[in-house]
C-alpha positions, 0 to 999 in steps of 0.5 A, spaced: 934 345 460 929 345 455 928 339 450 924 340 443 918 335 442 917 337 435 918 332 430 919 335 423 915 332 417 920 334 411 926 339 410 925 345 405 933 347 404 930 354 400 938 357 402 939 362 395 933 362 394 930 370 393 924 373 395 917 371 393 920 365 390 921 362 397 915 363 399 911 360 394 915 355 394 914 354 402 906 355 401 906 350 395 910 344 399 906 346 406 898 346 402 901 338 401 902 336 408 897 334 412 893 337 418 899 338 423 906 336 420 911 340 421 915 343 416 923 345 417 925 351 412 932 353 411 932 360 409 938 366 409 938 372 413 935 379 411 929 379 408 927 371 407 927 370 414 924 377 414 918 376 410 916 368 409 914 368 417 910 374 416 907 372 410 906 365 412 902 367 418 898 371 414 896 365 410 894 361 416 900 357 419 902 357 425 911 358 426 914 354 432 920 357 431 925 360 428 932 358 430 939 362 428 944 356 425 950 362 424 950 361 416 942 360 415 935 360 418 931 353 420 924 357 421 918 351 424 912 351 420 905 347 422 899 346 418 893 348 420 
């Protein structure tokens, strides 16, 4: 059984939400936070789940994870 010890900071809900706005919204939310506060992004499937992890890793952040949830995805993101 494996626990998560990661506590999320703030939740992004971007569900409906098209490419590349989810992104500069997430980026935008994420240049707020502080050094190592995490952020939980929910995404739809195809190419927002697709492409915000990618271009966010390119950006810097680092992705925890990047869960399923049926309907949506909840992507995990750490500020450098």
């Amino acid at each position: 059984m494996t626990e998560n010890l990661t506590t999320t900071n703030e939740l992004l809900d971007l569900r409906g939400t098209p490419c590349p706005i989810n992104f500069v919204r997430t980026k935008l939310r994420l240049e707020r936070m502080a050094a190592g506060e995490i952020l939980e992004v929910w995404l739809d499937g195809g190419e927002p789940i697709e492409q915000v992890p990618d271009s966010l890793k390119m950006e810097g952040y680092k992705i925890l994870e990047i869960s399923d949830r049926s309907e949506f995805f909840s992507l995990s993101v750490q500020c450098p």
